[in-house]
Rosetta silent file (secondary structure, phi, psi, omega in degrees, C-alpha in Angstrom):
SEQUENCE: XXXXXXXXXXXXXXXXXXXXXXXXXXXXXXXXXXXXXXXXXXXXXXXXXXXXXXXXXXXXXXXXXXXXXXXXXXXXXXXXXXXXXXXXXXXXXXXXXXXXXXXXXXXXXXXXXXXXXXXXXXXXXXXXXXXXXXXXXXXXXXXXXXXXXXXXXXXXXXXXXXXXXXXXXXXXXXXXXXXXXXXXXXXXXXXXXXXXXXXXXXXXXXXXXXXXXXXXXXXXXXXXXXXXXXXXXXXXXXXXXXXXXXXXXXXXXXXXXXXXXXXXXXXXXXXXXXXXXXXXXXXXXXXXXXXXXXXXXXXXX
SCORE:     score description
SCORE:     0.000 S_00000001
   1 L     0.000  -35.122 -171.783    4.427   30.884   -4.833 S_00000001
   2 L   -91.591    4.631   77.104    1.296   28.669   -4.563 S_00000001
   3 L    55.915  -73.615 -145.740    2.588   27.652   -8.206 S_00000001
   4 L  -102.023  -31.275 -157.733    5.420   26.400   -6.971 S_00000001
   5 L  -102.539  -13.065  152.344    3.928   24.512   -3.747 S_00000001
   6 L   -80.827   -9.890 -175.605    1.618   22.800   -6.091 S_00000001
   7 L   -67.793 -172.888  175.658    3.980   21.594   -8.222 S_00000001
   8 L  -133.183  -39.328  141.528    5.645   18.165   -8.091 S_00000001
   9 L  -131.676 -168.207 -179.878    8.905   19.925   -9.230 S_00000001
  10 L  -172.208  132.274 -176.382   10.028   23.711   -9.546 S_00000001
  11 L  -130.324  167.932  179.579   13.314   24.885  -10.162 S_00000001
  12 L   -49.941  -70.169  179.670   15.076   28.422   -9.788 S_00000001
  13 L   -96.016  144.471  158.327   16.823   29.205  -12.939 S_00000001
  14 H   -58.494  -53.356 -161.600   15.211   28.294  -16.673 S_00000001
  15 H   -55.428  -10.068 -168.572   18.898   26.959  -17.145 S_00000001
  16 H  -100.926   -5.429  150.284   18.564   23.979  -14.603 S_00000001
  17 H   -33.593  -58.508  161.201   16.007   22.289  -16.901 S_00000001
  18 H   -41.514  -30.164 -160.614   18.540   20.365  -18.555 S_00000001
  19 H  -103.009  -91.535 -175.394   19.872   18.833  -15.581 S_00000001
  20 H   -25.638  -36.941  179.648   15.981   18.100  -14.167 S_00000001
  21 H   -85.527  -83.042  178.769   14.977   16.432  -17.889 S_00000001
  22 H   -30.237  -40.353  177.255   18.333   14.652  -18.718 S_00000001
  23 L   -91.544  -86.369 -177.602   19.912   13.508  -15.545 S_00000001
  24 H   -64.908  -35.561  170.856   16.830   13.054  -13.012 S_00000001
  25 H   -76.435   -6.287  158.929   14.316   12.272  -15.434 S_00000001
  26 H   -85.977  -14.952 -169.715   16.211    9.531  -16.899 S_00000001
  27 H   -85.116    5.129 -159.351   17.319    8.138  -13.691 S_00000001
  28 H   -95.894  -43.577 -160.995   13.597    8.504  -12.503 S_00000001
  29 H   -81.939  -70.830 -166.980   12.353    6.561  -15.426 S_00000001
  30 H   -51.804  -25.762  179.788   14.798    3.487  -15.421 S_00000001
  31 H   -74.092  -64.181 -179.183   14.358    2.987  -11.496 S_00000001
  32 H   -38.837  -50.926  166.869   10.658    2.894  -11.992 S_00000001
  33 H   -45.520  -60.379  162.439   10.671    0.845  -15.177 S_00000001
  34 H   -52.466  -37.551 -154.702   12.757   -1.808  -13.584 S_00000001
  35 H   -77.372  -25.754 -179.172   11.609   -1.762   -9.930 S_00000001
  36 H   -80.267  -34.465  174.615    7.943   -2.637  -11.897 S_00000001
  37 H   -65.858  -45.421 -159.793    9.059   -5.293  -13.666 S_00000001
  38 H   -68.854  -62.536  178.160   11.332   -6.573  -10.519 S_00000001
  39 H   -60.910  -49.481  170.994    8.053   -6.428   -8.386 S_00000001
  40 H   -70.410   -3.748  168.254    5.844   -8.140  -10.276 S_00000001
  41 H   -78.923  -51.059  179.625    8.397  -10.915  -10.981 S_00000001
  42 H   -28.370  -89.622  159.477    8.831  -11.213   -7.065 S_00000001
  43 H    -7.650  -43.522  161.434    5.296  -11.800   -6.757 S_00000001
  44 H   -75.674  -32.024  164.481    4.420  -13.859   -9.456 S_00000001
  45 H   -21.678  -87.825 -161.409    7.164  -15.933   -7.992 S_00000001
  46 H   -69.664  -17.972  168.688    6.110  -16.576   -5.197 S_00000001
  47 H   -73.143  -73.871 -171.387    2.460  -17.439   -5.865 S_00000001
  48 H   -34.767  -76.040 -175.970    3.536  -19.487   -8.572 S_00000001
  49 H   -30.889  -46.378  166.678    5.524  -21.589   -6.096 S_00000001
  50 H   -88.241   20.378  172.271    2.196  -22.105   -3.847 S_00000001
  51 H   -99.958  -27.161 -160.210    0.294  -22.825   -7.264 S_00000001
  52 H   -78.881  -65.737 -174.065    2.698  -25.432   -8.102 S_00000001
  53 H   -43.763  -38.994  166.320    2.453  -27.258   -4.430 S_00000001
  54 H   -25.855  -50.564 -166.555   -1.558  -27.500   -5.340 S_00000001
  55 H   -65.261  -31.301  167.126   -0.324  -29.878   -7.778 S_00000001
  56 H   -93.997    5.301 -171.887    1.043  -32.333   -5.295 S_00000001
  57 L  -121.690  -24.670  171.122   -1.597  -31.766   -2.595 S_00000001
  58 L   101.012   37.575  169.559   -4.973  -32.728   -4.454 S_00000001
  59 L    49.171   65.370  162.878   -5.857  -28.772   -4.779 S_00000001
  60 L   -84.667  -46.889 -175.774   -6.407  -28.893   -1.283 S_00000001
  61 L   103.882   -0.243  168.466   -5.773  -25.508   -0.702 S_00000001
  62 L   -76.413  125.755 -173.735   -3.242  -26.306    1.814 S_00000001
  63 L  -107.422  128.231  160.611    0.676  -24.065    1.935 S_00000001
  64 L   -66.632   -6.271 -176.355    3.607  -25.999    2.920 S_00000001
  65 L  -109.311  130.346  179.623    4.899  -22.131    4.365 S_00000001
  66 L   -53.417  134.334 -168.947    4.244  -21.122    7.660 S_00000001
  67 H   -72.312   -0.642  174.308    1.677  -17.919    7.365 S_00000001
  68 H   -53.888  -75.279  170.354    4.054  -15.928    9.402 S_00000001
  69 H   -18.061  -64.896 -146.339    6.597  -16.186    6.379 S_00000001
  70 H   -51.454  -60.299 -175.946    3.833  -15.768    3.826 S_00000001
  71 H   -40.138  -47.851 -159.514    3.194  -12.189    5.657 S_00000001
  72 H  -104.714    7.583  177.167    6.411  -11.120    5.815 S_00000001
  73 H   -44.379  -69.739 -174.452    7.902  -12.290    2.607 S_00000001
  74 H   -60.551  -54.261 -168.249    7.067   -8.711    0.658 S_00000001
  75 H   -77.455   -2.915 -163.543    6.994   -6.206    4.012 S_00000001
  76 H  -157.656  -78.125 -179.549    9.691   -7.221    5.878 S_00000001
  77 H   -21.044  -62.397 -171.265   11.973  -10.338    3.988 S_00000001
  78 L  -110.019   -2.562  178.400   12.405   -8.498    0.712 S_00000001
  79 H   -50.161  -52.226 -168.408   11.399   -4.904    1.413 S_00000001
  80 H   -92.179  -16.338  152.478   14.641   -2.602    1.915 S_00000001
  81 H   -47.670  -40.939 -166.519   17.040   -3.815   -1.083 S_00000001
  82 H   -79.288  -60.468  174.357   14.334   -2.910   -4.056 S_00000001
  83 H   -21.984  -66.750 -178.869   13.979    0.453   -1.570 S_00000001
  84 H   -53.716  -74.762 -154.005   17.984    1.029   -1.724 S_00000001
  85 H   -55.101  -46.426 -178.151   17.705    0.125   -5.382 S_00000001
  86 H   -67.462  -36.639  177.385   15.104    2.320   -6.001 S_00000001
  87 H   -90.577  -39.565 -174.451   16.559    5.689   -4.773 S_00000001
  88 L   -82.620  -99.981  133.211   20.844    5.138   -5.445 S_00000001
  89 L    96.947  112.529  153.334   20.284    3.133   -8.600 S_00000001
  90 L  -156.497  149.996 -173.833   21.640    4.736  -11.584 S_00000001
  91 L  -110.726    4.224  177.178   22.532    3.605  -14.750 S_00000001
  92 L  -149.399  142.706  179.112   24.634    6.229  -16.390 S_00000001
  93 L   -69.872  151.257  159.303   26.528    8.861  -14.296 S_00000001
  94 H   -31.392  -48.275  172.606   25.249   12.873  -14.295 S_00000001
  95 H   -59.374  -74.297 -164.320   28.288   13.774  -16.915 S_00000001
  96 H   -53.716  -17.263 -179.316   27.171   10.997  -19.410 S_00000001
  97 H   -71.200  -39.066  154.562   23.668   11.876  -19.245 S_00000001
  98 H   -97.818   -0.260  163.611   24.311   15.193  -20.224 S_00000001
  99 H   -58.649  -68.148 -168.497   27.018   14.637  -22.556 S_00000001
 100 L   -70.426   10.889 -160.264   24.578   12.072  -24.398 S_00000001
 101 L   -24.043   12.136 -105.275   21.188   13.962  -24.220 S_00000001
 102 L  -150.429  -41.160  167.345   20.201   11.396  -26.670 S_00000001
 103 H   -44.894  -53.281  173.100   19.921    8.977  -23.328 S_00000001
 104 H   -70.310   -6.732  147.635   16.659   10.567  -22.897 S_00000001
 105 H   -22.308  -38.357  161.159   15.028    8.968  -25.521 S_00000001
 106 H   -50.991  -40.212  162.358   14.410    6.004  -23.455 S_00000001
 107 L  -101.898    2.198  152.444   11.833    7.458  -21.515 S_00000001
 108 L   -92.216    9.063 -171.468   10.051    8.981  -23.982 S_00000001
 109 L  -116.715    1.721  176.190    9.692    5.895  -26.586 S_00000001
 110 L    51.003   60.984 -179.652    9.179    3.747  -22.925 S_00000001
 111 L   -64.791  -15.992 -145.468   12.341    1.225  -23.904 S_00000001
 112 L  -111.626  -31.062  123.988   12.391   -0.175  -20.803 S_00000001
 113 L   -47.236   74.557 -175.217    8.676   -0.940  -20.434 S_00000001
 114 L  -137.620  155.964 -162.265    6.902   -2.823  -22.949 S_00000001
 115 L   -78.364   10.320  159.278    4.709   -5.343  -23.156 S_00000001
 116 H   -80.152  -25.182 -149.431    7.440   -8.048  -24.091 S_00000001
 117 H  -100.827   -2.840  118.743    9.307   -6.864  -20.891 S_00000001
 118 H   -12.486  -81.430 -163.430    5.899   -8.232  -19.036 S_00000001
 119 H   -62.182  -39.976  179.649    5.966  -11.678  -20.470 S_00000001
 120 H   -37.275  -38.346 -163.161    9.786  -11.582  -20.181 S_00000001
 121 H   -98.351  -10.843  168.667    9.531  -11.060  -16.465 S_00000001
 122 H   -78.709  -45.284 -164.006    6.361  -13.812  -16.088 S_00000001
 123 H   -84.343  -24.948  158.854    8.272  -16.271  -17.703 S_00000001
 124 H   -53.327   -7.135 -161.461   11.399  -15.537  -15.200 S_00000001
 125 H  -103.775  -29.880  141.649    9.296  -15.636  -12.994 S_00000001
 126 H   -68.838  -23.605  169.661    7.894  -19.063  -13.456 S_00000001
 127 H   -64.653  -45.783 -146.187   11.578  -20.579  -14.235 S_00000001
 128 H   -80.414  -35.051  170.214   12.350  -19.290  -10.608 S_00000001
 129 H   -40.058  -64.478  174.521    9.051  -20.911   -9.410 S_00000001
 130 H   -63.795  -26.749  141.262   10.118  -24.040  -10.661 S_00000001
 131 H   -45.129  -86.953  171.547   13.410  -23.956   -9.329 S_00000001
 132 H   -25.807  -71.731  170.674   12.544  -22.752   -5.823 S_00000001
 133 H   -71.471  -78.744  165.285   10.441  -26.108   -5.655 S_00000001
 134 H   -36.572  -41.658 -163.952   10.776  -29.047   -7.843 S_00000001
 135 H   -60.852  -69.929 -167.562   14.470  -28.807   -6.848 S_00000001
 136 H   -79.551  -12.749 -178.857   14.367  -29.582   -3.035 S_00000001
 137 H   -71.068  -36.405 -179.571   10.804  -31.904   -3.674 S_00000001
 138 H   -68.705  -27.785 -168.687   13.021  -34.353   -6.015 S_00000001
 139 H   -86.325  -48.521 -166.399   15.632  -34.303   -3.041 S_00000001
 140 L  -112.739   34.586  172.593   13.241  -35.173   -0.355 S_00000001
 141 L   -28.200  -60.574 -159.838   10.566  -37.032   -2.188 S_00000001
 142 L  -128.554   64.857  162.192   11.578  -40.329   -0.035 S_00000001
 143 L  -144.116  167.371  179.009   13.233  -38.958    3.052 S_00000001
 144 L   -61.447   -3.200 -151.487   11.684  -37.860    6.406 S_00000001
 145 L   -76.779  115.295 -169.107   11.842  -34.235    5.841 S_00000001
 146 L   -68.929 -152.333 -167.990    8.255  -33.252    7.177 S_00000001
 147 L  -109.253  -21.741  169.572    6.065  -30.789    5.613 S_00000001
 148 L   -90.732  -40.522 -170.579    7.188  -27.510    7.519 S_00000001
 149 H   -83.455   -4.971 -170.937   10.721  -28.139    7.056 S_00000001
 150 H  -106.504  -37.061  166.864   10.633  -28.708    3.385 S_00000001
 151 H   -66.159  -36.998  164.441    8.156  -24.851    3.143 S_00000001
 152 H   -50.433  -39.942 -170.531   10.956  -23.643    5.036 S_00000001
 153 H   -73.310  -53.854  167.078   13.506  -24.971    3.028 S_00000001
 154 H   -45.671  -66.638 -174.113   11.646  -23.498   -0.143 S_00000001
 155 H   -64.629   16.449  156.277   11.076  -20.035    1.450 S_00000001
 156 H   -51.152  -67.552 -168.112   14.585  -19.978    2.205 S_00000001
 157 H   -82.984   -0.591  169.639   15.453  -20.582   -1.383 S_00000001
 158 H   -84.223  -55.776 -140.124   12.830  -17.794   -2.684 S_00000001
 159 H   -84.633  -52.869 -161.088   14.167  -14.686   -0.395 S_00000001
 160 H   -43.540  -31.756 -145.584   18.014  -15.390   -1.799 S_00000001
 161 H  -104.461   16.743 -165.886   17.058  -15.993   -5.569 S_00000001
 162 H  -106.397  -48.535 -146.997   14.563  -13.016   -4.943 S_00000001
 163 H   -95.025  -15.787  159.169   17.157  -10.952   -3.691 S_00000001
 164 H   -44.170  -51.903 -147.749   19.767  -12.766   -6.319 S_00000001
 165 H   -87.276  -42.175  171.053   17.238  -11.529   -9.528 S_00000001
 166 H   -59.938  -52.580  135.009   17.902   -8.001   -7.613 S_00000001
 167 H     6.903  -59.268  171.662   21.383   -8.064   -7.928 S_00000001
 168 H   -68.041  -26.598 -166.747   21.272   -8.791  -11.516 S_00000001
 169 H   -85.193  -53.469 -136.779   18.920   -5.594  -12.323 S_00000001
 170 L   -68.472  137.255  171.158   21.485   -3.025   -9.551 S_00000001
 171 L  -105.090  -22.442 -177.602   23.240   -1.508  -12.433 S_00000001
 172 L  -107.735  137.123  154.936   25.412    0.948   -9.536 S_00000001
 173 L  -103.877  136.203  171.303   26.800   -0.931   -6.252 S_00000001
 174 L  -130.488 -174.963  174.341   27.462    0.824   -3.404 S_00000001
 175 H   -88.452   10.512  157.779   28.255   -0.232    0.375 S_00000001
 176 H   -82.596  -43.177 -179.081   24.516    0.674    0.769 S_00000001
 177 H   -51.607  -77.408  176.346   23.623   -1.655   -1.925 S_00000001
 178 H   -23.368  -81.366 -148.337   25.745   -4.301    0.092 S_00000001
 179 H   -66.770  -27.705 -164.634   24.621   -3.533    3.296 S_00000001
 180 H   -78.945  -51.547 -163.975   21.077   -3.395    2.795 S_00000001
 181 H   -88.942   12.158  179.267   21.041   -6.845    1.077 S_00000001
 182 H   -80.064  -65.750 -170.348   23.416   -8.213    3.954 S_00000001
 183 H   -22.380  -99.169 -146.572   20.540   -6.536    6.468 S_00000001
 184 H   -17.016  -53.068  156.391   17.723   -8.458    4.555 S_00000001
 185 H   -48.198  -61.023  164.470   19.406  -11.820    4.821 S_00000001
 186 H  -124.076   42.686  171.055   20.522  -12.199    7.862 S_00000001
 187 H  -131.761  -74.951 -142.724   18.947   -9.947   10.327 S_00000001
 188 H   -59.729 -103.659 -163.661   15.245   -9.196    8.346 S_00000001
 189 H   -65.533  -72.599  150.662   15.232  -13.239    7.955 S_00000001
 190 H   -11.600  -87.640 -176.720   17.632  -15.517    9.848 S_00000001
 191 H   -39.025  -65.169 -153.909   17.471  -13.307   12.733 S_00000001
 192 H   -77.517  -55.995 -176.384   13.418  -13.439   12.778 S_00000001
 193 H   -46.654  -41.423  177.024   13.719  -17.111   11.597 S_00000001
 194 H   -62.753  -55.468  -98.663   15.884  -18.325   14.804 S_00000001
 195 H  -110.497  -53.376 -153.689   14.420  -15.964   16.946 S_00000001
 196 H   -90.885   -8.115 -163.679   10.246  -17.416   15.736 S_00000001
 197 H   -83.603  -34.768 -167.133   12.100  -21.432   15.290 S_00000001
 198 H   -75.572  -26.044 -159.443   13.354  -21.343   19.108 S_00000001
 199 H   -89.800  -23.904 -152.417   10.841  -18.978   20.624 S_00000001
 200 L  -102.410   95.103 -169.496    7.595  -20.422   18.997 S_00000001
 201 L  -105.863  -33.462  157.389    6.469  -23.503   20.043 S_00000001
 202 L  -143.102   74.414  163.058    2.290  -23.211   19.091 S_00000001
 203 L  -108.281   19.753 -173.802    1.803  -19.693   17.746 S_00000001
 204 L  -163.282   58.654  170.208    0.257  -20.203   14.656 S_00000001
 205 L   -32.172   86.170   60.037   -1.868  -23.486   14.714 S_00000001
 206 L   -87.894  -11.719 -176.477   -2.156  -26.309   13.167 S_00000001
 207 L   -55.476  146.890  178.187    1.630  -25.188   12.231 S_00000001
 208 L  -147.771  101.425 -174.936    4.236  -26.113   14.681 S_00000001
 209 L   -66.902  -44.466  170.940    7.652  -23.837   13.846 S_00000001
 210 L    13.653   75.188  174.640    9.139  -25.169   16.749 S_00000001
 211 L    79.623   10.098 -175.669   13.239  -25.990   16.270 S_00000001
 212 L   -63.207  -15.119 -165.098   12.421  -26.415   12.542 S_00000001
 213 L   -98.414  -47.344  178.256   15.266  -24.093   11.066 S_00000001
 214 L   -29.351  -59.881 -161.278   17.248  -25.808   13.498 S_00000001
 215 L   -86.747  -15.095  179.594   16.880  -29.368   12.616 S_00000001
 216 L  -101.846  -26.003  158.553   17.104  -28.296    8.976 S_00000001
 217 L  -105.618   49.116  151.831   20.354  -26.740    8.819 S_00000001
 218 L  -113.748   17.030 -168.802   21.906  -29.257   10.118 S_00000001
 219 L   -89.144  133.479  122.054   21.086  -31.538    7.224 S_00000001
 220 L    -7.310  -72.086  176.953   23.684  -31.433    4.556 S_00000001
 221 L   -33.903  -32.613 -164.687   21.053  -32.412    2.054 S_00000001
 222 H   -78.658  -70.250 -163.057   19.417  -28.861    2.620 S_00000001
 223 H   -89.317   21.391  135.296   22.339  -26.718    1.603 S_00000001
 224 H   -60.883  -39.441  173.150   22.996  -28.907   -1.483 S_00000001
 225 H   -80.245  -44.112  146.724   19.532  -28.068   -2.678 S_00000001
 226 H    53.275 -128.438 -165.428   20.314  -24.840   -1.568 S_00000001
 227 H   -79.310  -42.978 -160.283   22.973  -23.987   -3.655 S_00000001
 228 H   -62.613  -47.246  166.697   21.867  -26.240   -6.323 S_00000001
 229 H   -36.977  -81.311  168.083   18.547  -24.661   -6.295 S_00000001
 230 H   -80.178   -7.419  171.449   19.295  -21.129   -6.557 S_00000001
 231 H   -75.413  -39.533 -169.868   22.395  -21.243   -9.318 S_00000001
 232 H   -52.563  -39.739 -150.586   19.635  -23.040  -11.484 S_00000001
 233 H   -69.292  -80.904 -174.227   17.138  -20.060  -10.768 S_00000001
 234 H   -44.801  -68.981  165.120   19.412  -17.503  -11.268 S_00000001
 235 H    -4.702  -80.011  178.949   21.888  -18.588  -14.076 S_00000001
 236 H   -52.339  -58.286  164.160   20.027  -18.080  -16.950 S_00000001
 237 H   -71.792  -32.460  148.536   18.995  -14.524  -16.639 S_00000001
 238 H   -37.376  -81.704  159.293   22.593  -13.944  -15.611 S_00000001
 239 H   -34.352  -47.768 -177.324   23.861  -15.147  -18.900 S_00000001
 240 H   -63.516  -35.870 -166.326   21.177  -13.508  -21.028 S_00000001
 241 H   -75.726  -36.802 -173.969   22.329  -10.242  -19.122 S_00000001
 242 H   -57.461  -84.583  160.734   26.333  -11.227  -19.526 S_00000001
 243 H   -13.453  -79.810 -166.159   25.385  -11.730  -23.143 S_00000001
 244 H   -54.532  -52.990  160.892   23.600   -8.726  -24.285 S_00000001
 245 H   -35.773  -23.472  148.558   25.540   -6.561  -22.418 S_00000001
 246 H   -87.612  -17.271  163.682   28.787   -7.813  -24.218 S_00000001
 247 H   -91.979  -51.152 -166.703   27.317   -7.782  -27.632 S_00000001
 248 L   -99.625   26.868  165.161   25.563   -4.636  -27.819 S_00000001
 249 L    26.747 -172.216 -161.986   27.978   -2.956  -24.950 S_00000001
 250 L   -82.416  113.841  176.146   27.301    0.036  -22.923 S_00000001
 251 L   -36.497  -21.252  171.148   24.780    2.160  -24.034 S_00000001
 252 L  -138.679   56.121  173.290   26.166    5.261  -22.531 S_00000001
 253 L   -30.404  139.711 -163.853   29.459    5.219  -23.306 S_00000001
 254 L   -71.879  139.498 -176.530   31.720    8.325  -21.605 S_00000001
 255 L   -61.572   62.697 -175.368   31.390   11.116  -24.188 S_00000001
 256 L   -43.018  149.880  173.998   34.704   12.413  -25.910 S_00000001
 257 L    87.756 -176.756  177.205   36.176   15.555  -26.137 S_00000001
 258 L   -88.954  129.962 -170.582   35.821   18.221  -23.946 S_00000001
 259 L  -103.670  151.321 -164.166   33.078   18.724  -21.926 S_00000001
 260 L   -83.261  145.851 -176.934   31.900   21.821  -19.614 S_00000001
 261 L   -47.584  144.396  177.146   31.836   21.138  -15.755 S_00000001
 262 L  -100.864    6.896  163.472   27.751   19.874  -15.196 S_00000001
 263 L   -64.833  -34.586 -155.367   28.369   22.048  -11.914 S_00000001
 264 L   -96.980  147.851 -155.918   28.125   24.809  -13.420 S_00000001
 265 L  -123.014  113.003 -169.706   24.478   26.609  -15.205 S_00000001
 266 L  -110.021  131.862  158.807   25.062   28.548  -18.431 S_00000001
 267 L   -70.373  -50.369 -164.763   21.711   30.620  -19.317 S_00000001
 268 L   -80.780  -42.963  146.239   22.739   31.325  -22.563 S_00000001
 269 E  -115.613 -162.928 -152.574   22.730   28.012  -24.091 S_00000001
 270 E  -138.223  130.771 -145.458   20.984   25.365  -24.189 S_00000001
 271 E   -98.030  129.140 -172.422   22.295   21.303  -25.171 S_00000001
 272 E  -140.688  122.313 -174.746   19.647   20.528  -28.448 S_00000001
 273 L  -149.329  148.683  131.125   20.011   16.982  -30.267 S_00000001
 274 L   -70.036  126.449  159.828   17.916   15.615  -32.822 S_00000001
 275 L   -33.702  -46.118 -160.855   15.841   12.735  -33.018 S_00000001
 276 L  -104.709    2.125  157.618   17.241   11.374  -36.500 S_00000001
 277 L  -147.568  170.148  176.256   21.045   11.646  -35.227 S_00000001
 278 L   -92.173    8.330  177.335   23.063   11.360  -32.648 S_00000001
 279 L  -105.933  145.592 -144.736   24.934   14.794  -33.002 S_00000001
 280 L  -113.025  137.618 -170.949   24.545   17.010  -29.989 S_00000001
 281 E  -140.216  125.005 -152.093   24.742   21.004  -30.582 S_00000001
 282 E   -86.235   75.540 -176.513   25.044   23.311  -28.279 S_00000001
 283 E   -52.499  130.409  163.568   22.124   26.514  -29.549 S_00000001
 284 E  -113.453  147.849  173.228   22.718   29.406  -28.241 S_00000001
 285 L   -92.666  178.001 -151.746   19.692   31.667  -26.912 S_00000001
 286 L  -139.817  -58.768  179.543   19.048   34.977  -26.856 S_00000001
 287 L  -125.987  166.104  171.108   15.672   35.277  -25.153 S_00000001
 288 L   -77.324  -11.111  168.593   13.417   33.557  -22.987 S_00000001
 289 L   -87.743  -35.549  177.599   10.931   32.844  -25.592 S_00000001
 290 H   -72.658  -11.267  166.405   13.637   31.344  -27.592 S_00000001
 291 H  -104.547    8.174  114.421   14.596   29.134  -25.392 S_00000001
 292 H     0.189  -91.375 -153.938   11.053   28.578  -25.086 S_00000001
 293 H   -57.319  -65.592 -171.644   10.910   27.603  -28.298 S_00000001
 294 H   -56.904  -14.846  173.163   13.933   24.905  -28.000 S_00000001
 295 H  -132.687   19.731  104.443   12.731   23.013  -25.623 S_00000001
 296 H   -21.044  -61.332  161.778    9.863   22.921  -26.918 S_00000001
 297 L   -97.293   14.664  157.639   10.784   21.232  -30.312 S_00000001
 298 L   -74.868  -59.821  173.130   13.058   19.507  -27.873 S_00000001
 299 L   -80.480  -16.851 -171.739   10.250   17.437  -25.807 S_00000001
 300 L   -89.276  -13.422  174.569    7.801   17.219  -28.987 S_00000001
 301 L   -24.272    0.000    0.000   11.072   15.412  -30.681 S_00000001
């Protein structure tokens, strides 16, 4: 018993191993592998954006975004989608997972983590920078648009193409998925944004929030950049994803022939694949050291 209350998991039967490697440990492994990449893209993002503004400011050290925003970008703006993503998230249903044992392979050669899939995600992450800014600076170079309303207008266009870039990654949608990134948008941010443009008149000094959301979406100009702004952002890693995904097509294709209900827990055998093919054989066991044994030369595979 204190075994089992030390453990991190513990299951009942030897026979539910299969289901605990194959099913949850691949679906454990792809939300973390993405959700790591997906956070440090956020992040670099968004820095990147107030490294870029240096460049037009003399390295002053001065942000065109109110520090309210800056706090609440990560804890509160962008927080409960990557959450949602992170627990429903799957990228191959429970049947294919065990149909395909072959699926688990992924997390033990770490496909989905590597140090290309770093730089991959810096340099998206810097496109998105450059978007997010440059975009709406060329629109109001030589217009009136003050200095708060144009950091608004940018952090504006970071939480969508932030929560856009999520989107692209959710490989399952659900009406949680929806709802969550509905929340984010216009309750977590709108809703705080009216609620701090109307209510706030000197709460953060030298900053003055004061009717600023206001006065900015009533501008046209704003939700031209906008739109314009995040399909540039966005685009590209859409199409590379459109793309791969139609040439090399879904990796975990539904299984043929007939397959045994995954409700159900047979003790006597036990689903055994090879490394050097893809055909999956069904062992049967005898004893508990032999199936011992199989999954054993199973995990050292």
């Amino acid at each position: 018993m204190q075994a089992v209350m030390a453990s991190d998991f513990a299951i009942a039967r030897f026979c539910f191993l299969s289901r605990l490697l194959l099913v949850h440990g691949r679906w454990c492994y792809t939300r973390l592998a993405r959700l790591a990449r997906y956070f440090f893209f956020k992040s670099s993002a968004y820095i990147l954006v107030l490294f870029w503004y240096q460049l037009l400011n003399g390295f002053s050290g001065s942000v065109m975004i109110d520090q309210v925003y800056l706090m609440l970008f990560n804890v509160t703006f962008t927080s409960v989608p990557p959450l949602v993503n992170g627990i429903l998230d799957r990228d191959v249903t429970s049947e294919q997972a065990l149909a395909q044992p072959q699926l688990y392979l992924d997390g033990q050669r770490n496909r989905l983590y590597r140090p290309h899939s770093f730089w991959t995600s810096f340099a998206n992450a810097m496109w998105h920078s450059l978007c997010a800014l440059w975009i709406p600076y060329f629109f109001y170079a030589h217009s009136a648009v003050g200095m708060w309303e144009f950091g608004t207008a940018v952090n504006t266009i970071c939480v969508i193409t932030m929560l856009l870039e999520l989107a692209v990654l959710t490989r399952t949608w659900t009406w949680i998925h929806v709802l969550s990134n509905a929340v984010s948008m216009l309750v977590l941010y709108l809703g705080f944004a009216f609620v701090f443009s109307a209510a706030c008149v000197t709460c953060n000094p030298p900053s003055n929030p004061y009717s600023v959301l206001f006065h900015l979406f009533a501008q046209p100009s704003f939700w031209f950049t906008l739109i314009l702004s995040c399909t540039a952002a966005v685009l590209p890693g859409l199409s590379v994803a459109a793309l791969y995904n139609t040439v090399t097509g879904n990796a975990a294709a539904p299984a043929s022939g007939k397959q045994r209900p995954p409700s159900r827990c047979y003790e006597s055998d036990f689903v055994h694949y090879s490394a050097s093919d893809s055909e999956v054989r069904i062992l049967p066991t005898n004893s508990a050291s032999e199936s011992s044994d199989v999954v054993g030369n199973y995990l050292s595979a």
